[in-house]
C-alpha positions as CSV (number, residue, x, y, z in Angstrom):
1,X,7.6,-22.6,-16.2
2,X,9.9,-25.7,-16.7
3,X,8.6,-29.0,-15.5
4,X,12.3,-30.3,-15.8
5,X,13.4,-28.1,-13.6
6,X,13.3,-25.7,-10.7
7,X,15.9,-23.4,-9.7
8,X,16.6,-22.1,-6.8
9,X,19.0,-18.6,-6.2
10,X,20.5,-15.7,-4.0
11,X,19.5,-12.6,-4.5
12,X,20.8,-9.3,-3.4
13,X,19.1,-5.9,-3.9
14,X,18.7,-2.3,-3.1
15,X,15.9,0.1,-2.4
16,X,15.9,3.5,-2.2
17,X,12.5,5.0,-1.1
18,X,11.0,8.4,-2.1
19,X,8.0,8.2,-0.2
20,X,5.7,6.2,2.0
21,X,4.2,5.7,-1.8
22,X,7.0,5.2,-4.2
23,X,10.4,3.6,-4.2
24,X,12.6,2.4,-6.9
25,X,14.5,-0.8,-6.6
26,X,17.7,0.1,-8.4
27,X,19.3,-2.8,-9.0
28,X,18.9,-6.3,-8.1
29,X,21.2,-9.2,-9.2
30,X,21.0,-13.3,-8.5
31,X,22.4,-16.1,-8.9
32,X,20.9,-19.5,-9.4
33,X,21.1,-23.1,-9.5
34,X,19.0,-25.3,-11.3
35,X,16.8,-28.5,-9.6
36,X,15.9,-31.4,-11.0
37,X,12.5,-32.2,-11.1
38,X,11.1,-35.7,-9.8
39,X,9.4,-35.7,-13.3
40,X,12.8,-35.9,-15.3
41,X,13.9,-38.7,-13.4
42,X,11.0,-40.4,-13.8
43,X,11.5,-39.8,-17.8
44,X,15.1,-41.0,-17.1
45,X,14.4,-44.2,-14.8
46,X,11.0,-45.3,-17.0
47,X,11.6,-44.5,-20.3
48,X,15.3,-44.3,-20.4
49,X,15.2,-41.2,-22.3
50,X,17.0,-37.7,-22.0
51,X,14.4,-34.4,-22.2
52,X,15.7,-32.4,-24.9
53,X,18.3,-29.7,-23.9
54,X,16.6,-27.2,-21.5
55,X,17.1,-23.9,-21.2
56,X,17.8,-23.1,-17.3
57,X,18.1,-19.5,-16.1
58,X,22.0,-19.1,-14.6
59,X,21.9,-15.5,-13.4
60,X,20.1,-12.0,-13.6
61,X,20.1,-8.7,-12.6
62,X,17.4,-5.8,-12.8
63,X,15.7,-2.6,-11.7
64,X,12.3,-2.1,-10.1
65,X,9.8,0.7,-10.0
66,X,7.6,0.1,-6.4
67,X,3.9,1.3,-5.5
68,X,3.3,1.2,-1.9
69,X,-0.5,2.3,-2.0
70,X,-1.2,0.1,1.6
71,X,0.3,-0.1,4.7
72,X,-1.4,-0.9,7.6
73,X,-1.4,-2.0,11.2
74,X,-2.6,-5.1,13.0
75,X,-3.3,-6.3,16.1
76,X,-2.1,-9.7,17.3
77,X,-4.5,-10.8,20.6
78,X,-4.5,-7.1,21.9
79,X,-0.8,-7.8,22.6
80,X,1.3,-6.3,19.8
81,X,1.2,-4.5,17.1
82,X,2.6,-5.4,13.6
83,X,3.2,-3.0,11.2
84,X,3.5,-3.8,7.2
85,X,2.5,-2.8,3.6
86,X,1.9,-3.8,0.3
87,X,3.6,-3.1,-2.9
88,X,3.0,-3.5,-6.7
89,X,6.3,-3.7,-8.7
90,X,7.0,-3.3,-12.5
91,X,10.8,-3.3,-14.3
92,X,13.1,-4.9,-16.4
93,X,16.1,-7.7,-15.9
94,X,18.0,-9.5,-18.0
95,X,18.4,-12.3,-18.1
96,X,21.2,-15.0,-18.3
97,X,20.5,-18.6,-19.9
98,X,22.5,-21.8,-20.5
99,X,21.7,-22.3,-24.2
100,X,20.1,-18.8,-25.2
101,X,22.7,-16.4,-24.0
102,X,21.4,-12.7,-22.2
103,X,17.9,-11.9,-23.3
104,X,15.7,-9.2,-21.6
105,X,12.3,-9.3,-20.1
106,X,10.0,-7.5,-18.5
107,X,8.2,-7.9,-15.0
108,X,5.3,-7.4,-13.0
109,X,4.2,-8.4,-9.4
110,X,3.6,-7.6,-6.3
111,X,4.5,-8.7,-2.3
112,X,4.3,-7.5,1.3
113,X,6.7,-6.3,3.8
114,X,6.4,-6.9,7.7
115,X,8.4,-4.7,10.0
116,X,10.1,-6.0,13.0
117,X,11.5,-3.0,14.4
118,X,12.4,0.4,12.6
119,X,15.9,-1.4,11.1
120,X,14.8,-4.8,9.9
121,X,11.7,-6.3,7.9
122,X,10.6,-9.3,6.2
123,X,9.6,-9.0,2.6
124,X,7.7,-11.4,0.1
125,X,7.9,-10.6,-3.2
126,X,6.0,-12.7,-6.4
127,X,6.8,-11.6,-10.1
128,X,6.1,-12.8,-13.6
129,X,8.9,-12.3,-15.6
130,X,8.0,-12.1,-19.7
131,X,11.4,-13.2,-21.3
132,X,11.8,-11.2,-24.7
133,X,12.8,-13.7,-27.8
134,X,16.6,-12.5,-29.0
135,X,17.9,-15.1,-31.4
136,X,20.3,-17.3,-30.1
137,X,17.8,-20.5,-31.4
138,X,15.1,-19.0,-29.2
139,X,11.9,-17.9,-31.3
140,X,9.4,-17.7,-28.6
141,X,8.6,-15.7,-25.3
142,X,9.8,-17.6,-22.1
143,X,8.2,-17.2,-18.5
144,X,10.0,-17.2,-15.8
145,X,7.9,-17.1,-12.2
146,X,10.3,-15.7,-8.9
147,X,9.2,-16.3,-5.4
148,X,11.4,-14.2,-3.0
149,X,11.6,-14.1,0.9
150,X,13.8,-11.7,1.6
151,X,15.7,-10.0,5.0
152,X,15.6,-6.3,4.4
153,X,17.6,-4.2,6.1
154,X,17.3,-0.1,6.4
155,X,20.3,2.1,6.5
156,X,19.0,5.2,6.8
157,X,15.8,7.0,7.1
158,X,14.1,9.4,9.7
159,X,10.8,7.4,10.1
């Protein structure tokens, strides 16, 4: 929750599903790079001024519990049929910073998943990440928000 900057990342994970009810993501790693925001050039161009040194997330990886307690079908003008579901997510990543170094944190969130056939979906994911103070000049929690739109592919599976 930088108003310097923004930063936008890859992000490549895997899921492995118990049940219709319960998966665990088991690892999940990205890589990011940080945006300017028009606010710091503003700050730049107005004031002539540099923000003091900002912390920007470079990379992280992690690991996922997942609730699925919806899924459901819809019908689009009595033409198709989309299938989908909704999931609540909890874990841990760590995190890697340009001034701080690794510190860990703890998630929460939730998203959706639309299935195109029985091989691909589309997932949303939104999580709140609570970054864990660790030294390295860092004496307060951080947050750090993640938006994801993923392509998910399934290898596997009888259903």
């Amino acid at each position: 929750l930088d108003a310097f900057y923004v930063g936008v990342y890859t992000q490549i994970s895997y899921v492995y599903h118990f049940s219709d009810r319960f998966a665990w993501q088991v690892g999940r790693g990205a890589y990011g790079l940080a945006a300017r925001t028009p606010l710091r050039g503003e700050l730049e161009r107005t004031f002539g001024v540099q923000p003091t040194a900002n912390d920007e997330v470079q990379f992280f990886v992690g690991s996922d519990v997942m609730w699925k307690p919806l899924y459901g079908k819809l019908a689009v003008l009595n033409r198709a049929v989309i299938h989908g579901e909704v999931h609540l997510l909890g874990g841990a990543t760590l995190f890697r910073f340009t001034n701080s170094g690794f510190r860990p944190g703890i998630n929460l969130g939730g998203g959706g998943r639309i299935f195109v056939n029985r091989y691909v979906s589309f997932r949303l994911d939104m999580t709140h990440n609570i970054v864990i103070p660790t030294g390295g000049g860092t004496t307060s929690f951080s947050n750090v928000m993640t938006v994801n739109f993923a392509l998910a592919l399934n290898f596997g599976g009888t259903d």
